[in-house]
HTML snippet that shows the backbone in 3Dmol.js (N, CA, C, O; Angstrom):
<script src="https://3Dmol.org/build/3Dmol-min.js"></script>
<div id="view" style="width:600px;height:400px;position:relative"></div>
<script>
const pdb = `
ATOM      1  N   UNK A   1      61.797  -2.613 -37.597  1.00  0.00           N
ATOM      2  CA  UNK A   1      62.015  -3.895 -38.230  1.00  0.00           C
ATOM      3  C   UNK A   1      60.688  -4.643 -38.302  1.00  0.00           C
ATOM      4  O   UNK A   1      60.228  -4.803 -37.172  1.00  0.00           O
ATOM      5  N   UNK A   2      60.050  -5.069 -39.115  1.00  0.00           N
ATOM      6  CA  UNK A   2      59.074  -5.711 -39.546  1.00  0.00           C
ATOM      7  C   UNK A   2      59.106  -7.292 -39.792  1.00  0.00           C
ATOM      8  O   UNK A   2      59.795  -7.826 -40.662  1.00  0.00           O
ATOM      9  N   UNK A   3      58.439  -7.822 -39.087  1.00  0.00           N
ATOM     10  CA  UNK A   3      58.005  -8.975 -38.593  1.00  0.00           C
ATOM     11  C   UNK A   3      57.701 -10.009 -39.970  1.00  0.00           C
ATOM     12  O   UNK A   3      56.480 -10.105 -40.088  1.00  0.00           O
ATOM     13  N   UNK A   4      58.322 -10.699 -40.894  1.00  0.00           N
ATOM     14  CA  UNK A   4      58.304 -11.363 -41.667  1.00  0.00           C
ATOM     15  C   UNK A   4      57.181 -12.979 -41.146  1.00  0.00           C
ATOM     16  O   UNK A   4      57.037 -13.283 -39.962  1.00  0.00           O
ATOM     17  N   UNK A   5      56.832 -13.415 -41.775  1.00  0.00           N
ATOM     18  CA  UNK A   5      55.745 -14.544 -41.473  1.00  0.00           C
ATOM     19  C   UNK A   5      56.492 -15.626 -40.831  1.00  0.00           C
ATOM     20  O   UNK A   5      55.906 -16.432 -40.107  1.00  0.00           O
ATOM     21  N   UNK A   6      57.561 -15.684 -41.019  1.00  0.00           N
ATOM     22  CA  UNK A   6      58.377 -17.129 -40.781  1.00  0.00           C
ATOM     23  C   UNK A   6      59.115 -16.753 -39.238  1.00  0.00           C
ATOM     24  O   UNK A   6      59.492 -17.597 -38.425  1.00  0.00           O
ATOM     25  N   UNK A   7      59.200 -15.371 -39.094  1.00  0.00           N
ATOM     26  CA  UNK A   7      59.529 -15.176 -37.301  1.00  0.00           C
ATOM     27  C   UNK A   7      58.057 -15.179 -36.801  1.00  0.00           C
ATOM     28  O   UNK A   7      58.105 -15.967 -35.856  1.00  0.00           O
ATOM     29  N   UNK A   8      56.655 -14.697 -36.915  1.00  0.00           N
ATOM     30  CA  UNK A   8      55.772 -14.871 -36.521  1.00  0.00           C
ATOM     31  C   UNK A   8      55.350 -16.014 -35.998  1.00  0.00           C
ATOM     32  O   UNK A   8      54.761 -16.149 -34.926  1.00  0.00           O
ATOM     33  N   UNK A   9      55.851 -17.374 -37.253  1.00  0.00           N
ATOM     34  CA  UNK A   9      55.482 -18.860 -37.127  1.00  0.00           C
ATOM     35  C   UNK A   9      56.305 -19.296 -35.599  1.00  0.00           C
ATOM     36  O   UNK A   9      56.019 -20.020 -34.645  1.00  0.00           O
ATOM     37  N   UNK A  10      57.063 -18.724 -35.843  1.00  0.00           N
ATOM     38  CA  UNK A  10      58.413 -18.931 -34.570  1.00  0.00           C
ATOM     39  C   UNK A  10      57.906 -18.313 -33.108  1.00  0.00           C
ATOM     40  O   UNK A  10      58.164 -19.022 -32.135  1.00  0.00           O
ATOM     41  N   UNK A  11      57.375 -17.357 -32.920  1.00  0.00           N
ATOM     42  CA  UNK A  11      57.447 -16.758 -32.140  1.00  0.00           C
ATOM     43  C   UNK A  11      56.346 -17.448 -31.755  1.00  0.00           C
ATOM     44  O   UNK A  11      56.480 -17.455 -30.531  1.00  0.00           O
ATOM     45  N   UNK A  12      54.972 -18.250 -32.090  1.00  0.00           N
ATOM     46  CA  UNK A  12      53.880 -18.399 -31.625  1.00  0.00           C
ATOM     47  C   UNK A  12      53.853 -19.700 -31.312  1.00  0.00           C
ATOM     48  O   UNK A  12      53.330 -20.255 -30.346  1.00  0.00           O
ATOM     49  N   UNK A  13      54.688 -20.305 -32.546  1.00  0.00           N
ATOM     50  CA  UNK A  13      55.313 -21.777 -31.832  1.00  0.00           C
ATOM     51  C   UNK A  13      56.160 -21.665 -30.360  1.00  0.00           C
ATOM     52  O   UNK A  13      56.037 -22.624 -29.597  1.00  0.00           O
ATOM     53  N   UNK A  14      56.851 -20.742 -30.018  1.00  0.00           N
ATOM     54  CA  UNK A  14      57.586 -21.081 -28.885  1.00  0.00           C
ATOM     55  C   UNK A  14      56.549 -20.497 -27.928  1.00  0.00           C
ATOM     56  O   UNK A  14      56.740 -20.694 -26.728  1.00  0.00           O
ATOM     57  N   UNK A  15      55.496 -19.816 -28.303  1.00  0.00           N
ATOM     58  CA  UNK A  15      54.928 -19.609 -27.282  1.00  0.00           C
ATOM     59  C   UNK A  15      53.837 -21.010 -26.800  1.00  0.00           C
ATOM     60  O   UNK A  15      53.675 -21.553 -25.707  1.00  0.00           O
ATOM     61  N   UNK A  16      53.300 -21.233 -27.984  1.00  0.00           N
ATOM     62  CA  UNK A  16      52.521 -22.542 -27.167  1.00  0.00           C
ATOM     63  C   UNK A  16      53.248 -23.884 -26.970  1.00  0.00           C
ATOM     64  O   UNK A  16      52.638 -24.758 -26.355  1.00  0.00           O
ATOM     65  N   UNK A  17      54.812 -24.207 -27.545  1.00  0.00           N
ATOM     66  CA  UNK A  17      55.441 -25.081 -27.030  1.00  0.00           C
ATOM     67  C   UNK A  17      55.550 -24.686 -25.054  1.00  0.00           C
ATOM     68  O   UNK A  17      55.193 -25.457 -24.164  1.00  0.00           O
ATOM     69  N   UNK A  18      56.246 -23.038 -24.839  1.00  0.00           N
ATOM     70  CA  UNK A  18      56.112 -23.203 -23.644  1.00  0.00           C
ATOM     71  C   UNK A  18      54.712 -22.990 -22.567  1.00  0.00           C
ATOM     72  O   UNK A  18      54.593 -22.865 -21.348  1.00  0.00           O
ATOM     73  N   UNK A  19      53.928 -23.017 -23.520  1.00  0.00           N
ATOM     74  CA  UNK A  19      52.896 -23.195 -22.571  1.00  0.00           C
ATOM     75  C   UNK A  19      52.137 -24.631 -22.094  1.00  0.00           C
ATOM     76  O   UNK A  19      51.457 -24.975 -21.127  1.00  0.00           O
ATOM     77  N   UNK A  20      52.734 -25.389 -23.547  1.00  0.00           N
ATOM     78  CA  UNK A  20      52.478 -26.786 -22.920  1.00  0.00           C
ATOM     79  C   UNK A  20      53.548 -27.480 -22.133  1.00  0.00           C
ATOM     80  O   UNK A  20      53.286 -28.596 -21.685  1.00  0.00           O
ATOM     81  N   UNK A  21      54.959 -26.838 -21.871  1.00  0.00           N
ATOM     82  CA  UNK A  21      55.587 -27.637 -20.932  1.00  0.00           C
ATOM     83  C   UNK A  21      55.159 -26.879 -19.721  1.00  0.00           C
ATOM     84  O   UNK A  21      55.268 -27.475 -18.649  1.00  0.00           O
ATOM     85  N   UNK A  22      54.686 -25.652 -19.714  1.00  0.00           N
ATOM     86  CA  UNK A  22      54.619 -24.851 -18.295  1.00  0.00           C
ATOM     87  C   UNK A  22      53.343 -25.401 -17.629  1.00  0.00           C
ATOM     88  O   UNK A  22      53.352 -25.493 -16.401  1.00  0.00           O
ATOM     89  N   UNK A  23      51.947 -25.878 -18.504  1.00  0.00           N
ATOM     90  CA  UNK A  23      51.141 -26.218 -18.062  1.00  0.00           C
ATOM     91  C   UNK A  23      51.122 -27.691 -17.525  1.00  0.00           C
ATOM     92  O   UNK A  23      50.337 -28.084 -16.662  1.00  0.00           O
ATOM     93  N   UNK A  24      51.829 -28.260 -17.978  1.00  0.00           N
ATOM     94  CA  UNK A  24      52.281 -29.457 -17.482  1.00  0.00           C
ATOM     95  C   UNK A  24      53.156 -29.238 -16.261  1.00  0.00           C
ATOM     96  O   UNK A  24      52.671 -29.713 -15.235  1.00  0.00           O
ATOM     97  N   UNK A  25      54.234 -28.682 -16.135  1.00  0.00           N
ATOM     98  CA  UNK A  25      55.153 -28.553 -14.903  1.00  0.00           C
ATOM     99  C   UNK A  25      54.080 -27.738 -13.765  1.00  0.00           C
ATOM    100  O   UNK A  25      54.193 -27.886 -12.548  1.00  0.00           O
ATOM    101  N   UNK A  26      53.196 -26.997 -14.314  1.00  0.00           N
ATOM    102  CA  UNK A  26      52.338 -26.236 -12.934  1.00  0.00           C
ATOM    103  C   UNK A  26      51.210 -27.210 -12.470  1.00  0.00           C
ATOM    104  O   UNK A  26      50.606 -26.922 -11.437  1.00  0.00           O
ATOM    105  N   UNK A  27      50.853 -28.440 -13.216  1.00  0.00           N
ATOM    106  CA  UNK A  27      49.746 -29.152 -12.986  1.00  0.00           C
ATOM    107  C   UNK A  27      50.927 -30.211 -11.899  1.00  0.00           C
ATOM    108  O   UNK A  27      50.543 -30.358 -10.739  1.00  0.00           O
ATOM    109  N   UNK A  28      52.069 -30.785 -12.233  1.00  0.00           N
ATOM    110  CA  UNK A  28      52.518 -31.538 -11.283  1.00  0.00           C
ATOM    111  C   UNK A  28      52.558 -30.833  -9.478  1.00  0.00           C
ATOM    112  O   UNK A  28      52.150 -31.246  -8.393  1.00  0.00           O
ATOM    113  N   UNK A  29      53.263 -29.630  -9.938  1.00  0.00           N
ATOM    114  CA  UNK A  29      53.536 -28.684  -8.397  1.00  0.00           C
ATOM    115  C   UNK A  29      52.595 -28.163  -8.119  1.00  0.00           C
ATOM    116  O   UNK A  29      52.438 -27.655  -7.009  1.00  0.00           O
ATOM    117  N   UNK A  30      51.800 -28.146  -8.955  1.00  0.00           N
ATOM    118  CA  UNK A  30      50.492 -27.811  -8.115  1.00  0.00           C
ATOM    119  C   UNK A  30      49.639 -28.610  -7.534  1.00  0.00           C
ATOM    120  O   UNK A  30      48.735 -28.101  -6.871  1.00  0.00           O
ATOM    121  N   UNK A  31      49.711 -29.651  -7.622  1.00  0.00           N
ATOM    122  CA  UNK A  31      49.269 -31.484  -7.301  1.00  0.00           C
ATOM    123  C   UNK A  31      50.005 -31.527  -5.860  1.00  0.00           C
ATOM    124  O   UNK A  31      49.501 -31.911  -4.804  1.00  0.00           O
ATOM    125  N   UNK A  32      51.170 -31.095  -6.045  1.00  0.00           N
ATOM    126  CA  UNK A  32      52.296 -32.459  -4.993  1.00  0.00           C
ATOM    127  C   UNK A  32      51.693 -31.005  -3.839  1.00  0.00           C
ATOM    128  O   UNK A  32      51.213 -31.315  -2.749  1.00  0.00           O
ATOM    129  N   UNK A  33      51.808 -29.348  -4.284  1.00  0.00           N
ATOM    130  CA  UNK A  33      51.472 -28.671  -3.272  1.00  0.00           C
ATOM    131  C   UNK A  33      50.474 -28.619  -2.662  1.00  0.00           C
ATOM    132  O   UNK A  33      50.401 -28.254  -1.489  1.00  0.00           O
ATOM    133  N   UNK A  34      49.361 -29.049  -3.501  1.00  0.00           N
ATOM    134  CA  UNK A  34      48.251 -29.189  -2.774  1.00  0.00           C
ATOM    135  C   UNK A  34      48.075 -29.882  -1.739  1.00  0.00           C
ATOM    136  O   UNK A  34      47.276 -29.434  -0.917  1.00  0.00           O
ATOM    137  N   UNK A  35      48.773 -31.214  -1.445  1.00  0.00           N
ATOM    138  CA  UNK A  35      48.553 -32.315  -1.018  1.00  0.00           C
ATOM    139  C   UNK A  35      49.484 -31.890   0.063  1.00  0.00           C
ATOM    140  O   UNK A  35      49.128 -31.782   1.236  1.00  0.00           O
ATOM    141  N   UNK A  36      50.762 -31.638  -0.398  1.00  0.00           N
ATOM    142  CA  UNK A  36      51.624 -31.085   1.127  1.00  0.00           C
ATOM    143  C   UNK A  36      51.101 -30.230   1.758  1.00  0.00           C
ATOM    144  O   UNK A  36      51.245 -30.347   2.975  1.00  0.00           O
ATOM    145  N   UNK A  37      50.406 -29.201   1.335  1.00  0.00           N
ATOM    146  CA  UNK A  37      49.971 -28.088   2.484  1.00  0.00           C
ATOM    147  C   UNK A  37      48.573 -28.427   2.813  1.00  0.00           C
ATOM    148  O   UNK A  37      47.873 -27.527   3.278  1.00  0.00           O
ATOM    149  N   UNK A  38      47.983 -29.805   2.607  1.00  0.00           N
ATOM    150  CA  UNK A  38      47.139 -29.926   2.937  1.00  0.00           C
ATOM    151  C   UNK A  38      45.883 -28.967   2.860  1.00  0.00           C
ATOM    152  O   UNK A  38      45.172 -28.530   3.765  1.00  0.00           O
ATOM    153  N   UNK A  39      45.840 -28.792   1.596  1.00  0.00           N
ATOM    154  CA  UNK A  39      44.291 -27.923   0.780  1.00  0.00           C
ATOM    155  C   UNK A  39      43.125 -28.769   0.882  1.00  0.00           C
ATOM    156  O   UNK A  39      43.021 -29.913   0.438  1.00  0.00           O
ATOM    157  N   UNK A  40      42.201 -28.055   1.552  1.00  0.00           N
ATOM    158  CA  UNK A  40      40.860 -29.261   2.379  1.00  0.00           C
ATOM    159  C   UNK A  40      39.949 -29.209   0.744  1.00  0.00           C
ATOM    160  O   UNK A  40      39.463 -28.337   0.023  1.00  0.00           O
ATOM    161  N   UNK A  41      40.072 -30.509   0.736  1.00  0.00           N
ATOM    162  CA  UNK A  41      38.536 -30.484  -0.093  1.00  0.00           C
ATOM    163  C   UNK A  41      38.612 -29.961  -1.485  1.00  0.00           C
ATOM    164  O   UNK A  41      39.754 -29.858  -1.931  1.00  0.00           O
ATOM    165  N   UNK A  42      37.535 -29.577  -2.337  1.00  0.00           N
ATOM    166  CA  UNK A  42      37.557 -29.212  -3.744  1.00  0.00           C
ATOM    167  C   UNK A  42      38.737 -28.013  -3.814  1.00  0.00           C
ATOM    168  O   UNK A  42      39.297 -27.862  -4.900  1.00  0.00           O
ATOM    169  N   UNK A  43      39.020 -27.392  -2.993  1.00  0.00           N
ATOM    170  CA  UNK A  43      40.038 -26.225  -3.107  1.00  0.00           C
ATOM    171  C   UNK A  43      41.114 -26.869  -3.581  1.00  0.00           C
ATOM    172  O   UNK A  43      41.959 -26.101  -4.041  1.00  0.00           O
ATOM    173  N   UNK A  44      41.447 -28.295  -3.644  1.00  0.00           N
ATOM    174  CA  UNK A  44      42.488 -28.695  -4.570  1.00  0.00           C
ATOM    175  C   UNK A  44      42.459 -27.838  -6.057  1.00  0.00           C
ATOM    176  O   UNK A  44      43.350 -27.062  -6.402  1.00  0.00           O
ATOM    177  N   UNK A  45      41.181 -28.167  -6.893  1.00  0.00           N
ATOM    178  CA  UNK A  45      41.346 -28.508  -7.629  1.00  0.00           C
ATOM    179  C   UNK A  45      41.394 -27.194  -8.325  1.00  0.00           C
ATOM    180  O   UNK A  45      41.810 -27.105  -9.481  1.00  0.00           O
ATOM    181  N   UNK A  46      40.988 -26.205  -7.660  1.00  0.00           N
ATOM    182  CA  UNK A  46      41.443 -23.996  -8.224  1.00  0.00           C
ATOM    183  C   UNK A  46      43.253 -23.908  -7.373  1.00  0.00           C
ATOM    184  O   UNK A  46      44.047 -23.006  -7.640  1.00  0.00           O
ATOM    185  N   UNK A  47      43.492 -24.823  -6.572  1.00  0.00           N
ATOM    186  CA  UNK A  47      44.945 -25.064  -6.239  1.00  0.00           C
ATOM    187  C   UNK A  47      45.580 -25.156  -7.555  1.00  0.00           C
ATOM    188  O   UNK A  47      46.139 -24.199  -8.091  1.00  0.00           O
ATOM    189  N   UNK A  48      45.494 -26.204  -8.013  1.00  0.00           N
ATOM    190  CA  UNK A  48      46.183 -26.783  -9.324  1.00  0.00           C
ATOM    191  C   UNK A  48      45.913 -26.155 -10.472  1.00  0.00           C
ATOM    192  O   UNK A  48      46.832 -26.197 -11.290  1.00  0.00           O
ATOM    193  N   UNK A  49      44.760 -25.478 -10.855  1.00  0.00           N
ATOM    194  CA  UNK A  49      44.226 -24.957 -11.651  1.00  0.00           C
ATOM    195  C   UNK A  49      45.210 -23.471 -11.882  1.00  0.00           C
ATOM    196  O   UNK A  49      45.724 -23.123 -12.945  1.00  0.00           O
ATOM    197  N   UNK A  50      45.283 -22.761 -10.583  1.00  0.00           N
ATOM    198  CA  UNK A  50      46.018 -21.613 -10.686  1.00  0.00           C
ATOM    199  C   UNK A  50      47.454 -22.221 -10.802  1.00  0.00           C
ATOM    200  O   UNK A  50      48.095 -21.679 -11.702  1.00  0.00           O
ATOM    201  N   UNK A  51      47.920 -22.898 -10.340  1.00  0.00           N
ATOM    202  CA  UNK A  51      49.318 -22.945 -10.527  1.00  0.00           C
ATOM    203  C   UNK A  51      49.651 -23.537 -12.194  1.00  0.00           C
ATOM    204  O   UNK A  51      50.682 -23.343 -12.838  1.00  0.00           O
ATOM    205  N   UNK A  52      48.708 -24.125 -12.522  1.00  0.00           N
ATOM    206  CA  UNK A  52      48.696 -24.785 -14.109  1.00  0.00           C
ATOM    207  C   UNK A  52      48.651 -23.342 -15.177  1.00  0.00           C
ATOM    208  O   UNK A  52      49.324 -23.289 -16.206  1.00  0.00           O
ATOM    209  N   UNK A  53      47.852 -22.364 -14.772  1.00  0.00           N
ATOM    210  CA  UNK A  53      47.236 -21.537 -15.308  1.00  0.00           C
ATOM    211  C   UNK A  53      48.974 -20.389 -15.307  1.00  0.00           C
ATOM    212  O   UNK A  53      49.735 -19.886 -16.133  1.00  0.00           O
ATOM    213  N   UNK A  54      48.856 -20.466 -14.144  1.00  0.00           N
ATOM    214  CA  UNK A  54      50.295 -19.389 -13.896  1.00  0.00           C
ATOM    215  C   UNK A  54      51.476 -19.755 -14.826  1.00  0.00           C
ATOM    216  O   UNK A  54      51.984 -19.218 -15.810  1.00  0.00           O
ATOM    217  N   UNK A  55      51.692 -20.793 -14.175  1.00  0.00           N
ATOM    218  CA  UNK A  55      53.096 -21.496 -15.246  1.00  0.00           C
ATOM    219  C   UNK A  55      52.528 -21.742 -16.369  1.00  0.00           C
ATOM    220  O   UNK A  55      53.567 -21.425 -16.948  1.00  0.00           O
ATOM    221  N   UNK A  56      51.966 -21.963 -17.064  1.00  0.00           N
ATOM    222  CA  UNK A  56      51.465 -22.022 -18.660  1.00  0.00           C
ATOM    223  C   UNK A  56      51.852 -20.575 -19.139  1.00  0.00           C
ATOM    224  O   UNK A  56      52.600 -20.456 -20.110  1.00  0.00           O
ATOM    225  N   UNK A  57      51.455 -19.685 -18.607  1.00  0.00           N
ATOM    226  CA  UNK A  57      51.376 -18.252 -19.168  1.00  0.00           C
ATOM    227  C   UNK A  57      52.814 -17.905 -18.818  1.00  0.00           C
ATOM    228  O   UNK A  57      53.476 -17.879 -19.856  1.00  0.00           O
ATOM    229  N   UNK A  58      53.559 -17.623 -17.724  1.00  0.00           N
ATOM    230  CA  UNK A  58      54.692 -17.617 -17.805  1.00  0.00           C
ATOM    231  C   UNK A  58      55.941 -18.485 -18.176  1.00  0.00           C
ATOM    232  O   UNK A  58      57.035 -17.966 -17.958  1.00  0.00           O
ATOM    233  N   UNK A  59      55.917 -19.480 -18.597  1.00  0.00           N
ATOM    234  CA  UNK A  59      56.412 -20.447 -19.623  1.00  0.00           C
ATOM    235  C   UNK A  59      56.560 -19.815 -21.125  1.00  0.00           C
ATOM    236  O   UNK A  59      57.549 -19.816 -21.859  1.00  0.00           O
ATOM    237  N   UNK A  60      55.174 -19.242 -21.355  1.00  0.00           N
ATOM    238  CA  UNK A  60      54.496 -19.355 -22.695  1.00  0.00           C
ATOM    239  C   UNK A  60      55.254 -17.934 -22.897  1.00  0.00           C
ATOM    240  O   UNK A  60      55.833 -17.683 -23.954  1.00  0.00           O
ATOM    241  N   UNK A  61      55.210 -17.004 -21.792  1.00  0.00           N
ATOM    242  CA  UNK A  61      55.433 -15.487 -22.069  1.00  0.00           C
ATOM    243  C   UNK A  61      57.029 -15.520 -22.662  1.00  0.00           C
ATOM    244  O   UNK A  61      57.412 -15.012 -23.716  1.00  0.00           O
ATOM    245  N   UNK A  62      58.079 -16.484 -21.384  1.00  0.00           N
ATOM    246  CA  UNK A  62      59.376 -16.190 -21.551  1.00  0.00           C
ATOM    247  C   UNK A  62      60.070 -17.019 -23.013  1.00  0.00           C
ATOM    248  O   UNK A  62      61.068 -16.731 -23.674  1.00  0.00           O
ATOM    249  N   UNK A  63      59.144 -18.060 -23.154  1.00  0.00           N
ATOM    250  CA  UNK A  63      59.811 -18.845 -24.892  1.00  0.00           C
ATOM    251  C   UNK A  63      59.587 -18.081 -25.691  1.00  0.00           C
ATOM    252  O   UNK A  63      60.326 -17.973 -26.670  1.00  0.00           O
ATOM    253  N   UNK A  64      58.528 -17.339 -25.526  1.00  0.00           N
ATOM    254  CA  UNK A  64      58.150 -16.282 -27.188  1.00  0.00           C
ATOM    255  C   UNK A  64      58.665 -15.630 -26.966  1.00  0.00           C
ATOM    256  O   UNK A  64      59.240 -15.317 -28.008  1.00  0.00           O
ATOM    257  N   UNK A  65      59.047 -14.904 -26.055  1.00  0.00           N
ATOM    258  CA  UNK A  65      60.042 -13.737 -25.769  1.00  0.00           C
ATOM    259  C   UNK A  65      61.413 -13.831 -26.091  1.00  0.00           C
ATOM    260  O   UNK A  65      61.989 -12.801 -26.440  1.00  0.00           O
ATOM    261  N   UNK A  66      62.287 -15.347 -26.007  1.00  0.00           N
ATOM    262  CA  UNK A  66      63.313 -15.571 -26.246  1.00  0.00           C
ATOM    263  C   UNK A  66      63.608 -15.895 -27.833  1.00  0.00           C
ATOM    264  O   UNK A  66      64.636 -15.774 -28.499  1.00  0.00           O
ATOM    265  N   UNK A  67      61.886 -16.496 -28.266  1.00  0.00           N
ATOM    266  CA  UNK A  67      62.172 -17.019 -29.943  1.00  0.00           C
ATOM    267  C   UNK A  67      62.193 -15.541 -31.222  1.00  0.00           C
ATOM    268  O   UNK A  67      62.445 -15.510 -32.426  1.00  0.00           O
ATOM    269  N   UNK A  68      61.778 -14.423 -30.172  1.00  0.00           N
ATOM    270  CA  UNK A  68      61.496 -13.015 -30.869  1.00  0.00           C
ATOM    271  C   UNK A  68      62.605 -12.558 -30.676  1.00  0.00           C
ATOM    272  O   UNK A  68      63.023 -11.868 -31.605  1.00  0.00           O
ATOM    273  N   UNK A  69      63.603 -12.732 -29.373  1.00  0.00           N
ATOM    274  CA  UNK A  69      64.980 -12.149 -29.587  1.00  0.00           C
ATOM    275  C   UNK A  69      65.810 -13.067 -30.221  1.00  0.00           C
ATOM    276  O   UNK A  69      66.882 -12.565 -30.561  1.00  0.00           O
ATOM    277  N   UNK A  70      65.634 -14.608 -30.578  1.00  0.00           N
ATOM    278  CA  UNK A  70      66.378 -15.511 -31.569  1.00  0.00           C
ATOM    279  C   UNK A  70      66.185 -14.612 -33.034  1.00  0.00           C
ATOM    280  O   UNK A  70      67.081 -14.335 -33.831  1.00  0.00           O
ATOM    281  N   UNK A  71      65.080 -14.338 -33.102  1.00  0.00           N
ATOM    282  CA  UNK A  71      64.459 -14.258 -34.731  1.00  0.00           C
ATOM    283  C   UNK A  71      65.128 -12.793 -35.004  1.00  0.00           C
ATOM    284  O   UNK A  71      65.603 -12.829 -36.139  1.00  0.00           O
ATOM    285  N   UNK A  72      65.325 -11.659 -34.468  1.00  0.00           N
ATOM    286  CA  UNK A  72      65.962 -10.736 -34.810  1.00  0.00           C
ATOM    287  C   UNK A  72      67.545 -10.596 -34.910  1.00  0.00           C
ATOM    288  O   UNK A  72      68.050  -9.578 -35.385  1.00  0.00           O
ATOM    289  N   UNK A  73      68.210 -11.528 -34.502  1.00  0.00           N
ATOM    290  CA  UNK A  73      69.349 -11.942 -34.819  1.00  0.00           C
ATOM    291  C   UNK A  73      70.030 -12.262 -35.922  1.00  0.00           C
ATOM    292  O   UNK A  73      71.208 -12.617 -35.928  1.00  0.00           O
ATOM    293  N   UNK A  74      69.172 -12.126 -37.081  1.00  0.00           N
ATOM    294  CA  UNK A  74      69.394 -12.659 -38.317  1.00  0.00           C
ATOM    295  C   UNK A  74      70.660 -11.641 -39.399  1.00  0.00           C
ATOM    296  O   UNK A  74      70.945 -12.019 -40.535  1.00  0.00           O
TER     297      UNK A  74
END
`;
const viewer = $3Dmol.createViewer("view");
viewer.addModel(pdb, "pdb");
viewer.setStyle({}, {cartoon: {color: "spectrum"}});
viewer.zoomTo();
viewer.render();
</script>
C-alpha cells in the first residue's frame, strides 16, 4: 500500500504534534525530578534535558505510529 501525500502530511503532523506535548510533559518531570532527588548543581540541567529529550521522541514515535494506523483505515 503506498503512502499517498495527504497520510504523509498526517503522519508527520502527529509526529511533531507529539513531540511538542512530550517535550513539554518531559521538561515539567524532569524539573519537579530533579529537584526531588536532589540533582547537585548543573547536573540539573542534562537531568531535564534527557527526560525532555526522551519523552519528545517517545511521544513523537507513538502519535505517528497511531496517525499511520488511523491513515490506513481508509
Amino acid at each position: 500500500m503506498a503512502l499517498d501525500n495527504r497520510c504523509l502530511n498526517r503522519v508527520t503532523t502527529g509526529a511533531a504534534l507529539g513531540a511538542a506535548v512530550g517535550g513539554a510533559v518531559g521538561a515539567c518531570y524532569g524539573t519537579y525530578e530533579a529537584f526531588a532527588y536532589k540533582v547537585p548543581g548543573m547536573l540539573k540541567v542534562r537531568h531535564i534535558g534527557r527526560a525532555t529529550v526522551g519523552s519528545s521522541a517517545l511521544f513523537g514515535l507513538f502519535l505517528s505510529a497511531g496517525s499511520l494506523l488511523q491513515c490506513g483505515r481508509r
